[in-house]
N, C-alpha and C positions, 0 to 999 in steps of 0.2 A: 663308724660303730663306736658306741663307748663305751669308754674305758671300765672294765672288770672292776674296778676300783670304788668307779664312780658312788654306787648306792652305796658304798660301805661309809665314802665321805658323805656324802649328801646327809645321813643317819647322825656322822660325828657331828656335823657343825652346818653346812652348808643350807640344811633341810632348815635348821633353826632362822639360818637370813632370809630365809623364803616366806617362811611366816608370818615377819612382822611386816607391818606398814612402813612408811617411811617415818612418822613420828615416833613411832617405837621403836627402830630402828636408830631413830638419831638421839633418842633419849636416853638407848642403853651406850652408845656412841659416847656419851657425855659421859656417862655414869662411870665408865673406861677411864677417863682422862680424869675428871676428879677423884678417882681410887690411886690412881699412880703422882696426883699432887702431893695425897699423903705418905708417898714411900719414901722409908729410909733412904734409898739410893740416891744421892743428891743429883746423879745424871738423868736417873729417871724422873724424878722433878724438874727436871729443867726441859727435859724432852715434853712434859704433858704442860708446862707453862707457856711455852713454846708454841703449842696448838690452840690455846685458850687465845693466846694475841694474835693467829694466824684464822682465825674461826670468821672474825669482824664480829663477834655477839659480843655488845659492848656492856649487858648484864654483868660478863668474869670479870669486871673491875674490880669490883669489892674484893673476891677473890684474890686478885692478885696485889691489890695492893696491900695488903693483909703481910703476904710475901714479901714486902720490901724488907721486912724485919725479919727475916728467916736466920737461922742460927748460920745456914753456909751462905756466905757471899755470890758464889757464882749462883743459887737461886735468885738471891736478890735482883742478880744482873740481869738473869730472864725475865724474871718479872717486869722488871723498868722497862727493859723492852718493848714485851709484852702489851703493856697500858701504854707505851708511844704508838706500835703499832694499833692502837682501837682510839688514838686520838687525846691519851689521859698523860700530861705530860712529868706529871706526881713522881715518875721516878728517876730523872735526869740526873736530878741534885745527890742522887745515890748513886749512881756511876760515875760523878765527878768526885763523888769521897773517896771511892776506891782508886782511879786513878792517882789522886792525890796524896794517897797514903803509900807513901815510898820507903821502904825500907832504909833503917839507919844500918850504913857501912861498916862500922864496928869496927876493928883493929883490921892492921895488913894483913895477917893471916888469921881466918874468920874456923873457927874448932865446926869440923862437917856436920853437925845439928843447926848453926847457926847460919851454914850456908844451904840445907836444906830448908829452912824457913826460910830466907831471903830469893829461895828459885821458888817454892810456893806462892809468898805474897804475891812476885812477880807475875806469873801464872794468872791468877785472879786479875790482876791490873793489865793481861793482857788480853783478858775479855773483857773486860771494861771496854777499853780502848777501842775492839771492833766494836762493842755495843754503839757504843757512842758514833764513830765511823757510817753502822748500819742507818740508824738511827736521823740523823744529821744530817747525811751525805755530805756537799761540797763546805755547808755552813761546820762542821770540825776539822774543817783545816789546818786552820789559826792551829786549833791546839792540837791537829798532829804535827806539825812543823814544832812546835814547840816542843813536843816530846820525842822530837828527835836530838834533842840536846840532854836528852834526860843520862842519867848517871848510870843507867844499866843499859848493857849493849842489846840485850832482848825486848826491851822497851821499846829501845831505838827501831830497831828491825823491824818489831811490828807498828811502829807507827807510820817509817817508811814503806811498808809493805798495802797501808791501809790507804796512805798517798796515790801510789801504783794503782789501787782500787778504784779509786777516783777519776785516773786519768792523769796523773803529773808525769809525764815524759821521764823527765832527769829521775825518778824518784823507780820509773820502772825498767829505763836502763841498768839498773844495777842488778836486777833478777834477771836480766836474759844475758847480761854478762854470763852469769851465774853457772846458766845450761850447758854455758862455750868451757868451761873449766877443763883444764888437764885432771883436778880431784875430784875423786867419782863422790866425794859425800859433798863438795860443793854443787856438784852437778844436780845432786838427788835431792838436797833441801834447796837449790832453785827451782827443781820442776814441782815440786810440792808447794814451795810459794807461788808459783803461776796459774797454780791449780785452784789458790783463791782466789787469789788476782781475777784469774777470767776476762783477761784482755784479750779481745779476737787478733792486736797485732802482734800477739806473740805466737799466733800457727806455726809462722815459717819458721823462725828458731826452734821449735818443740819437733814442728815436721823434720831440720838436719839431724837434731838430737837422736831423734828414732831410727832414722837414715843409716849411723853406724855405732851404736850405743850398745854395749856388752851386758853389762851391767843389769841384771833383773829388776831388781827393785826401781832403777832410776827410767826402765822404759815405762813401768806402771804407772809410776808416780805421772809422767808424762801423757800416755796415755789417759790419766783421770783429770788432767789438765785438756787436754784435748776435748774430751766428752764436756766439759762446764765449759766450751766457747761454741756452743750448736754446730759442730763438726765441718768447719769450714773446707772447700771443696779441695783450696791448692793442699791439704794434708792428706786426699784422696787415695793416692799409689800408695803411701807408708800404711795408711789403715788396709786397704786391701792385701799388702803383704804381710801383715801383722794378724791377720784373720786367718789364714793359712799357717799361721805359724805350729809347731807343735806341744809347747807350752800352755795346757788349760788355762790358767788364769791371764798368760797374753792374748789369748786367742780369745777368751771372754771380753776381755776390757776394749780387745779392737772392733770386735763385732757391737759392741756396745754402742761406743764409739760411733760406727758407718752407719747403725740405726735413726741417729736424725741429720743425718745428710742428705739431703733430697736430687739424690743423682740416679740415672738409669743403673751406672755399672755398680753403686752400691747397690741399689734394690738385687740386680741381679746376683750380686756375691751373697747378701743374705736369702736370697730366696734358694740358691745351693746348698748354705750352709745349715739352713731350715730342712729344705729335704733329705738332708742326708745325714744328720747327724740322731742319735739317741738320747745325747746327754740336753737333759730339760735345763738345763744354766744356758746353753746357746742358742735353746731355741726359744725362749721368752727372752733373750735379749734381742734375738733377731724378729722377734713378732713386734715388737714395735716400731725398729723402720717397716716392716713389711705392713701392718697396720695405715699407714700414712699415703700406702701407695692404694689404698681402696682392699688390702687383704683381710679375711673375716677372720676373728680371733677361732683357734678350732679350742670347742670344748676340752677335751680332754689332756690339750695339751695345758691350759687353765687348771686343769683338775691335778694332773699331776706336780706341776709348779706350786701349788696351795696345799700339797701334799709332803713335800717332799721336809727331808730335814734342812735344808741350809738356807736361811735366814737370809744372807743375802740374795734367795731364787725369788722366796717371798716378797721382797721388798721390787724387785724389780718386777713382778708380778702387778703388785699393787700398782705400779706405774702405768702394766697396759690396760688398768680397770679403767685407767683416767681416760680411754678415749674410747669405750664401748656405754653404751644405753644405761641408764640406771635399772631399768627392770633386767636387764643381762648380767650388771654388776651384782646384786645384791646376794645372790647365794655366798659368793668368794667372799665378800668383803664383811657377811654374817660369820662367816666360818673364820677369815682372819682375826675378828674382835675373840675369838673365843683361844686364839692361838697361844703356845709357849711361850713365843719369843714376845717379850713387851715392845720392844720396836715393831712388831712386825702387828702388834691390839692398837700402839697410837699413831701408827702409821694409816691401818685401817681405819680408827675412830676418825682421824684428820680428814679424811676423803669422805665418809659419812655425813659430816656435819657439813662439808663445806655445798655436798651435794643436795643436805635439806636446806641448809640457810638460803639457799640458790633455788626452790621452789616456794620461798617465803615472803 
């Protein structure tokens, strides 16, 4: 039966994705992402440049290269990107200036403005450095090895970290060191760095960490490292203990988690945790393994997730649009463009376009 809800959404926004075609649909999809090119907020410029290079419409060149000269740096960086990923390699030489624009050291003891600017600069040169990293793959090596001798220890770190990325052994043993710590904030900014990392050899270390790890933040952290290596199986027991847990947000992150693992006794745990629960955070995490195993997405529970206030339901929502029909998608994903939250309009736009350029 559905949801009492339903026509009041379908009226806010839902009804309006029904209406359009797919062209209109993905025109207003666009019109999304170039409205948020021009916002102040320089994250949310980064976020909708971001989609322009992930679209493959190699038309937003102009666009973005336009941005290489942006007043913020980290736009510039997106944009470079951006034009590498659509094949325009125009903005390289702009991620090699930021890199190479190192702060001067200044006296032994630097007056706390002067050392806020120098963790700022930093900052920026350490999105470069992934840009570049992303970008490049094994060919920036050379110059991440090289900027592992660089003069700021957060340089260092993320360049040996983007190494680990790659695949250098020596370079990712020192973040699963990390996990094995007696200190819990080394433990926690190692699972956070594994978390980028996304090396599937690092389950089994993340799997002991879980095992007997007190610490909240550092099982999350772990846990969201787990979920970015496609939930490999021997981490199985820990996620199914972690999914029983009584902590909302462990219990979210683990069911998350068991969702693309493709095992019986996952299916099974989320298919429990589906039936029996109320709260729509666990149950559109667990419709996505359930999804994979031939289960049909239930309306309403769609309706309530696209409904609801928390930003991160929506976005995970948006996840299980990615694997039903586009005529089934299209009410949600009309209603997401018209939503609050702006990650959660170019989160939608991004699955829009990428859904017309793909009938193109």
């Amino acid at each position: 039966m559905r949801s009492a809800i339903l026509p009041l959404l379908l009226c806010a926004g839902l009804a309006y994705g029904q209406t359009l075609s797919d062209k209109e649909l993905g025109r207003k999809a666009l019109e999304t992402v170039l409205t948020q090119i021009k916002s102040r907020d320089s994250d949310v410029r980064g976020m909708a440049v971001d989609i322009l290079g992930q679209t493959g419409n190699k038309s937003a060149a102009g666009v973005l290269r336009k941005l290489l000269s942006d007043a913020d740096r980290h736009t510039r960086l997106s944009a470079a990107e951006a034009l590498w990923n659509l094949g325009d390699l125009s903005g390289l030489k702009a991620v090699y200036a930021v890199i190479n624009d190192i702060p001067a050291q200044g006296t032994l003891v630097n007056s706390p403005l002067a050392e806020l600017k120098i963790i700022s600069q930093n900052k920026i040169r350490e999105h470069a450095i992934e840009a570049l990293a992303r970008m490049q793959g094994e060919k920036a090596s050379d110059a991440l090895f090289s900027l592992k001798n660089d003069t700021y220890g957060s340089i260092r770190d993320v360049a040996a970290r983007e190494l680990a990325r790659l695949g250098y052994a020596d370079e990712l043993a020192q973040f699963v060191d990390a996990v094995g710590s007696e200190d819990e904030a080394i433990r926690y900014e190692g699972a956070n760095m594994l978390a980028k990392i996304c090396n599937p050899d690092t389950v089994e270390p993340l799997r002991a960490l879980l095992g007997g790890e007190r610490s909240m933040r550092v099982r999350i952290a772990a846990l969201d490292a787990m979920k970015c290596m496609n939930g490999k199986k021997n981490a199985l027991p820990e996620l199914l203990r972690l999914a029983d847990e009584p902590n909302p947000t462990i219990k979210f992150k683990a069911v998350a988690a068991l969702g693309i693992i493709r095992d019986k006794k996952a299916f099974e745990k989320l298919r429990e945790i589906y039936g029996a629960t109320n709260d729509i955070a666990l149950k559109i995490a667990a419709l996505r393994g359930l999804m994979s195993g031939g289960v049909s997405p239930d309306e309403n529970v769609l309706t309530r997730a696209f409904d609801s206030n928390s930003q991160e339901v929506k976005l995970e929502a948006l996840k299980v649009l990615r694997g039903i029909p586009d005529a089934d998608a299209r009410q949600y994903l009309g209603a997401a463009l018209n939503d609050e939250s702006v990650s959660v309009r170019l989160g939608a736009a991004l699955q829009i376009l990428k859904r017309y350029a793909k009938k193109q």
